[in-house]
C-alpha positions, 0 to 999 in steps of 0.5 A: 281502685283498691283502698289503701292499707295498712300493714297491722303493727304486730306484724313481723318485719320482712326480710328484704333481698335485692337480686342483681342479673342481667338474665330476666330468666334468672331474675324471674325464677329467683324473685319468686323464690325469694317471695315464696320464702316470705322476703320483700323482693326487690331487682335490678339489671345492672350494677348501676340500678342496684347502687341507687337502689341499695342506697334507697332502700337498704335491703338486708342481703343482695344477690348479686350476680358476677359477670353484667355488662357495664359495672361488673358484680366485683365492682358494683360490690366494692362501691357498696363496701365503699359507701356508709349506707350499704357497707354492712349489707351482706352480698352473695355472690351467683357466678359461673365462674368457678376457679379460685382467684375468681372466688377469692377475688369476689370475698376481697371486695368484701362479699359474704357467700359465693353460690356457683351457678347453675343455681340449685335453689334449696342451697340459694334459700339455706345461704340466704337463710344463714346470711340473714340469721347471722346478720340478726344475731350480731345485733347484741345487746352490746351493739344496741347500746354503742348504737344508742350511745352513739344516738345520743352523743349526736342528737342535735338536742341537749339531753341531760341525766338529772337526779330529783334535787337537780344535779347533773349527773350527765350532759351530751356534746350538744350541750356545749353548743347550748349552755357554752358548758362542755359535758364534763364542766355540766356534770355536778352542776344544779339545773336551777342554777341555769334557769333563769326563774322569775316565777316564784318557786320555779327553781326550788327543786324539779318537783316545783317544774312541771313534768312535760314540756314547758318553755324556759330561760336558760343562761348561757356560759357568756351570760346570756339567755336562751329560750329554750323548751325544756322536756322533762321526763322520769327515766324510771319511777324507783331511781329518781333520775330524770332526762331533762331534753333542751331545744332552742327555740331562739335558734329554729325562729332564727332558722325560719326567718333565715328560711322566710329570706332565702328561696323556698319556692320551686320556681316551676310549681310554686310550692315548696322546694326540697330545702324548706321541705327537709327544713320542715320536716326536721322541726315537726319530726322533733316536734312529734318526739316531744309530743308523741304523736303521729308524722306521715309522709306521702311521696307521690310520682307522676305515673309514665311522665317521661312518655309523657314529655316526649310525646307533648314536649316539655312546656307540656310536661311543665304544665302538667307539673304545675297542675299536679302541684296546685292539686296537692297545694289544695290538700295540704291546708294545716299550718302542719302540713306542707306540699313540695316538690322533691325533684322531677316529677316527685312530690312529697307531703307532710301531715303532722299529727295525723295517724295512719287512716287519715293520711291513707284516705287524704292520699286517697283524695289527692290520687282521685283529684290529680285524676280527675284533672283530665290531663290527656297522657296519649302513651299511658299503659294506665289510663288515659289521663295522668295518674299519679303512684302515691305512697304513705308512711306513718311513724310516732318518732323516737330518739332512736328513728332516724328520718331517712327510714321514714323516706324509705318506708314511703319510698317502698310503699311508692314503689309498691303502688307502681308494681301494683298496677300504677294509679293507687296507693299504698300504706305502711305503719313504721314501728320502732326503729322502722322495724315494720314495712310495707310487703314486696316492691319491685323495682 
C-alpha cells in the first residue's frame, strides 16, 4: 500500500481536458497524448457520462466527439451551453464529418474549434494549446474584479468598508437582512452608533475594539439586538480603512436547534445525512475564513459495491454500509469533525483545523480499519475483502473559495485513488481559489 501524498503548494496547476468518443482506440491514443503534454486527463463514452462528469469536475476544455450513440456530440454540447456550471468551458469538436452545415451546425451550439478527423495529433495538441491560452488570457484584471465584486455582494456575511473614526464608507446586500439598513442608508453612518457598548470605552472609536474577532451586540433598524461576531480587519496599513465582517450567531443557534429538531440521521447508517453535513460544513467553512485555518475533506466510496450486492443481495449490501458507517463514526471524535453518508455508498468526513498530513494519515487509518472488517467481496478485482477508495482535500478558505471546489478537489483525489488501483488514498492541497490539484484521474 502507497502512502498518501500530497501535491506541494508552488506546483503550477494542471490544465484538465475530458475526451468524450465512443471509440476505445481513439479515447487511448488521445488520453496519452493529453497526458504527455502534462493535462489532467479525464474521458467518457457517452454524452451522458461527459454531463456528469463535466458537472463534477469542471474540466478546463473538452474534446468531444460528434457522431455517439445515444445523445450525440451536438446535443451533449448544447446541455453543457445550457447549464451554469459548464457553459464557459471550451468544446472542441473531433468528426469525420466534414461538410459545412455539419460544421456550422457544431459553432451553433456553441463550440469553440472543430478538428476533422483522422486526427493528425500536433494539430489536436496546437488547438488544445490555443483554447486553453485564450481561455487564460480573458481572465483580466477587470474580470477579477467584477468576479470579486460579485463575491462579495453575494456573501451571506455582512461586510462593511470602515474608515478609523468609524464611518461607513460601504456596506453590501447582506447588510440589509442584518442591520434592516439598505446599503446606501448604512453608508455615512458611525459604526458605534450600532454597537450596543456596555463595556466602558467600547465605542470611543475603533482603536478602542480589539483587531479580530469578538462577539458583539448590534442594534437592528426594528430596535432590536443582534449577537453577532464582529471581525475586524486592516485593509491596508497607510489607508487607514478597515473591513468590518458581521456573522450572526443569533441566526446559526437558531439553525442548529432548527437542525437538532429536524431528521439529521441517515436512517440506514446511523451518522449524519447529507443536509446536516453541508449544514455543517458551511458553519466551519466560515469558521475556518475567520480563523485562517485548515478545512479537510475526505470523500470515501466502497470499492465494487454494486458487484457486491448483487452477489450477497441487498440486506447484505446494507449491512455492510452500516459497518463501514460505524468505522468512519469511530475516526471522527472532535466536536469539529463529522462522518456522513453522501448517497449510495459514498461517505464523506470533515476535520476542521487539521492540516494536510494529519488528515492524509487520518484517511490512512480509516482505509486500513474498513479493511481490516474482513467483509468477504467474492467478486472484487482488489481484494478479497471490502476496500474502500478514499480521497482528501485540504484548503485554508478565503472569501474568494467557493465549497464546491473543495468537493471537487476531493472528488478528483477519489477518483485518482480508484484509477490508481482501488483501496488507497490520495491527497491533494487546494491553493487560493482552488488553483492547485490533484494529478490525472480517469473516469
Amino acid at each position: 500500500m502507497t502512502n498518501p501524498a500530497t501535491v506541494p503548494l508552488a506546483d503550477p496547476r494542471k490544465p484538465a481536458i475530458l475526451i468524450v468518443d465512443d471509440a476505445p482506440d481513439n479515447l487511448g491514443v488521445l488520453r496519452s497524448m493529453m497526458l504527455r503534454q502534462g493535462y489532467q486527463t479525464f474521458v467518457a463514452t457517452s454524452g451522458d457520462r461527459a454531463l456528469e462528469i463535466a458537472l463534477r469536475v469542471k474540466p478546463d476544455l473538452i474534446l468531444l466527439d460528434v457522431v455517439m450513440p445515444g445523445i450525440d456530440g451536438l446535443e451533449t454540447c448544447r446541455r453543457l451551453k445550457a447549464h451554469p456550471a459548464t457553459m464557459r468551458i471550451p468544446v472542441i469538436f473531433m468528426s469525420a464529418r466534414g461538410d459545412t452545415e455539419d460544421i456550422v451546425a457544431g459553432f451553433d451550439t456553441g463550440a469553440a474549434d472543430y478538428i476533422p478527423k483522422p486526427l493528425r495529433l500536433e494539430e489536436v495538441c496546437a488547438r488544445v494549446r490555443a483554447q486553453l491560452r485564450l481561455r487564460t488570457s480573458t481572465d483580466t484584471q477587470s474580470e477579477q474584479a467584477d468576479r470579486l465584486r460579485m463575491i462579495v455582494n453575494s456573501m451571506d456575511q455582512g461586510l462593511l468598508i470602515v474608515e478609523r473614526c468609524g464611518r461607513v464608507q460601504y456596506a453590501n446586500p447582506a447588510c440589509d437582512r442584518y442591520l434592516g439598513y439598505a446599503p446606501e442608508d448604512l453608508v455615512g453612518r458611525s459604526l458605534k452608533d450600532l454597537l450596543d457598548c456596555k463595556e466602558p470605552g467600547c465605542c470611543e472609536g475603533l482603536d478602542a475594539i480589539s483587531y479580530g474577532t469578538r462577539e458583539v451586540k448590534i442594534r437592528h433598524r426594528d430596535g432590536g439586538l443582534r449577537a453577532m461576531d464582529l471581525t475586524m480587519t486592516p485593509m491596508h496599513a497607510a489607508d487607514g480603512l478597515f473591513v468590518a465582517l458581521l456573522h450572526d450567531i443569533t441566526h446559526h443557534k437558531q439553525s442548529e436547534d432548527a437542525l437538532q429538531r429536524a431528521a439529521m440521521l441517515d436512517p440506514l447508517t446511523q451518522i449524519a445525512n447529507r443536509r446536516h453535513f453541508d449544514a455543517f460544513l458551511d458553519k466551519e467553512w466560515q469558521r475556518a475564513i475567520r480563523n485562517a485555518q485548515p478545512l479537510s475533506l475526505v470523500v470515501l466510496d466502497v470499492d465494487h459495491f454494486k458487484l457486491y450486492n448483487d452477489t450477497l443481495g441487498h440486506a447484505a449490501g446494507d449491512v455492510c454500509l452500516q459497518k463501514v458507517a460505524q468505522a468512519l463514526r469511530d475516526h471522527a471524535a472532535r466536536p469539529t469533525d463529522l462522518a456522513a453518508r453522501y448517497g449510495g455508498e459514498e461517505f464523506v468526513l470533515l476535520f476542521a483545523e487539521t492540516p494536510a498530513e494529519n488528515a492524509a494519515h487520518v484517511a490512512e487509518t480509516i482505509r486500513a480499519a474498513v479493511e481490516a472488517l474482513q467483509m468477504p467481496n467474492p467478486r472484487s478485482t482488489t481484494s478479497t475483502w471490502l476496500t474502500v477508495s478514499v480521497g482528501v482535500a485540504t484548503i485554508v478558505p478565503t472569501q474568494l473559495d467557493a465549497i464546491e471546489n473543495l468537493f471537487v478537489c476531493a472528488d478528483r483525489a477519489m477518483y485518482a485513488a480508484k484509477a490508481g488501483g482501488r483501496n488507497r488514498v490520495e491527497s491533494t492541497i487546494v491553493g487560493a481559489a482552488w488553483d492547485v490539484v490533484r494529478d490525472a484521474a480517469v473516469y
